[in-house]
DRENPA-3360 file (N, C-alpha, C; in nm, 2 decimals, always signed):
BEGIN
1 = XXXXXXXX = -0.92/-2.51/-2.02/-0.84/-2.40/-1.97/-0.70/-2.45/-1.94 ~ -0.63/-2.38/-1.98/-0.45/-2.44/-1.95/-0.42/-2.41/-1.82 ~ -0.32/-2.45/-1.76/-0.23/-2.40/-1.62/-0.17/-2.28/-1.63 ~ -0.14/-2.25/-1.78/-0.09/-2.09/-1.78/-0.18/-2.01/-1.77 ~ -0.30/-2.00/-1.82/-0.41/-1.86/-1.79/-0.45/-1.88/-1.70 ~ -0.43/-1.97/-1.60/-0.51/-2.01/-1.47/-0.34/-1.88/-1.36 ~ -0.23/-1.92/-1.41/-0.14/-1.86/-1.33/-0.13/-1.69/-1.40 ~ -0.16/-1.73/-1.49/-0.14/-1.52/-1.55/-0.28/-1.45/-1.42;
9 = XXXXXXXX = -0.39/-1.54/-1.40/-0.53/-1.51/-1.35/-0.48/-1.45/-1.22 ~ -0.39/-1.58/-1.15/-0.30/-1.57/-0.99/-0.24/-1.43/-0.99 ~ -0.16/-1.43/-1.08/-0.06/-1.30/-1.10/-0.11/-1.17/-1.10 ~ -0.20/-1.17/-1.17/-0.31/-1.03/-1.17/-0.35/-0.99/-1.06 ~ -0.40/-1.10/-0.98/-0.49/-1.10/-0.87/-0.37/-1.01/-0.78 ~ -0.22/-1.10/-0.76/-0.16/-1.04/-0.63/-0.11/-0.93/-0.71 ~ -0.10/-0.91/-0.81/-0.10/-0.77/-0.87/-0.15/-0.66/-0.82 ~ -0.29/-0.69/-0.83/-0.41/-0.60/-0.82/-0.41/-0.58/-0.65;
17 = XXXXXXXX = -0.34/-0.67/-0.59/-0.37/-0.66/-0.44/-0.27/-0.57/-0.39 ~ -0.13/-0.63/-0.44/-0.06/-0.52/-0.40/-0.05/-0.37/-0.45 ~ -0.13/-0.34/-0.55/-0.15/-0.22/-0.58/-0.26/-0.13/-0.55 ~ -0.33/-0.21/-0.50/-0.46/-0.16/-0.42/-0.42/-0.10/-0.27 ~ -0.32/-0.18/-0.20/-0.27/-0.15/-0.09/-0.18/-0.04/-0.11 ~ -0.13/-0.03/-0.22/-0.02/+0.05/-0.24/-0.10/+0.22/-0.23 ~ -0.23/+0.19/-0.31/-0.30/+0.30/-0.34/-0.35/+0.33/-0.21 ~ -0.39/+0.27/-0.14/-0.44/+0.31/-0.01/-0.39/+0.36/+0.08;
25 = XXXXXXXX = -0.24/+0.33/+0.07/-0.14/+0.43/+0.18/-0.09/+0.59/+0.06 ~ -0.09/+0.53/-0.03/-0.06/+0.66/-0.11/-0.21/+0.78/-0.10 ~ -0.29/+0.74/-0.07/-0.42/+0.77/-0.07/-0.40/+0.93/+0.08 ~ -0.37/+0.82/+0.18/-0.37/+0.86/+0.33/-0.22/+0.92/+0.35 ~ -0.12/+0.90/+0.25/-0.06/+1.05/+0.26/-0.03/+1.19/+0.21 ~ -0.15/+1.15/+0.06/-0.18/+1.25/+0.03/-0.34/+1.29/+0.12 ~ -0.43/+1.27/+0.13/-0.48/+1.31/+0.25/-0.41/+1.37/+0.41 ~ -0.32/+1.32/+0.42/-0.27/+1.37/+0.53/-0.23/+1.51/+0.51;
33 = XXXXXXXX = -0.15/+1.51/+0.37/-0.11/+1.63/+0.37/-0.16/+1.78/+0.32 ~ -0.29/+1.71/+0.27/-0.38/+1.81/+0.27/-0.49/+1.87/+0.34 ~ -0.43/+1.79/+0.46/-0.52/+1.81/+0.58/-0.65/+1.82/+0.62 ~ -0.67/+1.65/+0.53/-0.77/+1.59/+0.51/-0.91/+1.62/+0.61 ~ -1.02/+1.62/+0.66/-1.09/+1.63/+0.78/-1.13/+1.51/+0.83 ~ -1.04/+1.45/+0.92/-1.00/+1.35/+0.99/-1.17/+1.29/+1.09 ~ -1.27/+1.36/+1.11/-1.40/+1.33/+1.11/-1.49/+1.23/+1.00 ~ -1.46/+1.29/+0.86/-1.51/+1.26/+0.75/-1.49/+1.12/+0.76;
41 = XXXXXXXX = -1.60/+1.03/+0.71/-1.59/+0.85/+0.75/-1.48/+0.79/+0.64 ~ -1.47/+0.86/+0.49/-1.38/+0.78/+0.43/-1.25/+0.83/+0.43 ~ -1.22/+0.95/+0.50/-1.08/+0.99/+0.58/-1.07/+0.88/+0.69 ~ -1.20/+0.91/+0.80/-1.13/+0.79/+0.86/-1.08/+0.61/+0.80 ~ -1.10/+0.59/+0.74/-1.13/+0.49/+0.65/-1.02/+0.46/+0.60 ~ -0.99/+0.55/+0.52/-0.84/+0.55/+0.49/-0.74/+0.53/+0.60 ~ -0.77/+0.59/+0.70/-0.65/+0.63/+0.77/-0.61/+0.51/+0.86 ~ -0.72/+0.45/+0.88/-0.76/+0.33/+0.98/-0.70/+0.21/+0.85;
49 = XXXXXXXX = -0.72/+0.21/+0.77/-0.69/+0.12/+0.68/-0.52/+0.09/+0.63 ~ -0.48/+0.23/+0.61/-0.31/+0.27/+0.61/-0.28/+0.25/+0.74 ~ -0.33/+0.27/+0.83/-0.26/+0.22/+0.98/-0.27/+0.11/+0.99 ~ -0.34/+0.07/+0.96/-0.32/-0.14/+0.98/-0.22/-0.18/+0.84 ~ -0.23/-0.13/+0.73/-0.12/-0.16/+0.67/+0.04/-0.15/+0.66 ~ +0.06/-0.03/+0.73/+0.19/+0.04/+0.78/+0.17/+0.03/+0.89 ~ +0.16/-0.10/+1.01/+0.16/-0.11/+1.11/+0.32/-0.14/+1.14 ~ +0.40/-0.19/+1.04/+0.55/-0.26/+1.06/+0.60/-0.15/+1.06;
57 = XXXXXXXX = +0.62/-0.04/+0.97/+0.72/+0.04/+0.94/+0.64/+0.20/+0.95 ~ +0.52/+0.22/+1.05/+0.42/+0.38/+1.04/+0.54/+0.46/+1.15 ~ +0.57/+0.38/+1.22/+0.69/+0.46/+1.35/+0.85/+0.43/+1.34 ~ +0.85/+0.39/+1.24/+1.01/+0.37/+1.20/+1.15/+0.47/+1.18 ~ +1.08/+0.53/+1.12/+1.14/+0.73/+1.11/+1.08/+0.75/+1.24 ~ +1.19/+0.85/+1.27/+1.18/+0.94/+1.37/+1.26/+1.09/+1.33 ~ +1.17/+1.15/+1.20/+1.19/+1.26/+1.14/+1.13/+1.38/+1.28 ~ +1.18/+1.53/+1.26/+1.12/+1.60/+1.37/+1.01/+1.66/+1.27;
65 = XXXXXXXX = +0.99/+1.66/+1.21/+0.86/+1.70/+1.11/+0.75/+1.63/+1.08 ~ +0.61/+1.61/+1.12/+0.54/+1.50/+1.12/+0.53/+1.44/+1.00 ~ +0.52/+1.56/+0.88/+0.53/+1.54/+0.74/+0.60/+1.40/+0.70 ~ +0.72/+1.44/+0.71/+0.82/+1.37/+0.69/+0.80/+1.19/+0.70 ~ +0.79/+1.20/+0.86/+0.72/+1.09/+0.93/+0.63/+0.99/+0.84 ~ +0.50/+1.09/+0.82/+0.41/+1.03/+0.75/+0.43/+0.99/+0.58 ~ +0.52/+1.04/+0.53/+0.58/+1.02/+0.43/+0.64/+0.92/+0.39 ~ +0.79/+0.91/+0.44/+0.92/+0.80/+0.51/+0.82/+0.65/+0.57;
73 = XXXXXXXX = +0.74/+0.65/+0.66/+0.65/+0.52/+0.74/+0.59/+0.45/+0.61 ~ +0.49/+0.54/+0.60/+0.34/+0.48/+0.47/+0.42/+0.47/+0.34 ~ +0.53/+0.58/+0.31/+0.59/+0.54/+0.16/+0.62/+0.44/+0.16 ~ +0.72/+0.39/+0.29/+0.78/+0.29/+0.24/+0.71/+0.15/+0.29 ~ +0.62/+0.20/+0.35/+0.53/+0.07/+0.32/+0.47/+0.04/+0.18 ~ +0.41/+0.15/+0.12/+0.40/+0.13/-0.02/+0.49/+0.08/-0.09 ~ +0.57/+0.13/-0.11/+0.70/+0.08/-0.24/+0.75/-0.10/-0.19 ~ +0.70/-0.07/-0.03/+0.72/-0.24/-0.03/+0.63/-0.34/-0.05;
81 = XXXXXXXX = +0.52/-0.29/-0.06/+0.40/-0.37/-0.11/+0.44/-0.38/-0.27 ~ +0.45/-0.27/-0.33/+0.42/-0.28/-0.47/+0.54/-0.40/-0.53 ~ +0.62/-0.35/-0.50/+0.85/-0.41/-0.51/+0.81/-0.52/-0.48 ~ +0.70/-0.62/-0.38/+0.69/-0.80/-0.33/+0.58/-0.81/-0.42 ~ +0.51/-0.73/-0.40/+0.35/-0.81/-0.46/+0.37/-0.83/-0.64 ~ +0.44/-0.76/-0.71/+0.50/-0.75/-0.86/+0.60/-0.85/-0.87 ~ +0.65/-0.87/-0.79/+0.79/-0.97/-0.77/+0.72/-1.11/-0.76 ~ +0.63/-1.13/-0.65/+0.54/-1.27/-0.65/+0.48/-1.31/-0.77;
89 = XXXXXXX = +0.35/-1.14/-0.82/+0.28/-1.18/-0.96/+0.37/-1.21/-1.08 ~ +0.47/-1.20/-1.07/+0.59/-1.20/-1.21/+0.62/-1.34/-1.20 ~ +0.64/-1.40/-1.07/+0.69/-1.54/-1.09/+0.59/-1.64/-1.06 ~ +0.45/-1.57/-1.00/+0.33/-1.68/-1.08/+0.36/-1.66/-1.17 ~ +0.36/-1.62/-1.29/+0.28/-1.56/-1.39/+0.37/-1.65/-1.48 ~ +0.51/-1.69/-1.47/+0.60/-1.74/-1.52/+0.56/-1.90/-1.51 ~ +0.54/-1.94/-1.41/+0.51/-2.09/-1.39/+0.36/-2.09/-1.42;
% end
């Protein structure tokens, strides 16, 4: 096995990680805004799961609309998961 398919293997992986996370806040704001039933175990699930992941930026906006809020916090926690985690697997992937 070469050191290249061993680093494409790396690259996937933080690929797949940060898109998994990505999916999981995208997940919990489309739930949110469908007004998910916040009892249900894999609502909570989600929601507990996007709040530990958008724990840096869930209160950052201070939109008056909660929508917005929830939008603005978890998107841009998403788009910063995906924008580092693609950026890392691109430069494993290169070495």
């Amino acid at each position: 096995m070469s050191r290249y398919s061993s680093g494409n293997r790396a690259g996937a992986v933080v690929a797949i990680v940060a898109d998994t996370m990505a999916l999981i806040l995208g997940l919990w704001i489309v739930m949110y805004l469908l007004d998910a039933n916040r009892a249900n175990d894999l609502v909570q699930f989600v929601h507990n799961a996007a709040n530990w992941l958008a724990g840096w930026s869930r209160d950052l906006f201070t939109f008056d609309k909660a929508w917005a809020r929830v939008i603005a916090g978890y998107g841009l926690a998403a788009v910063v998961y995906l924008f580092i985690g693609h950026a890392v697997a691109g430069r494993i992937q290169r070495h």
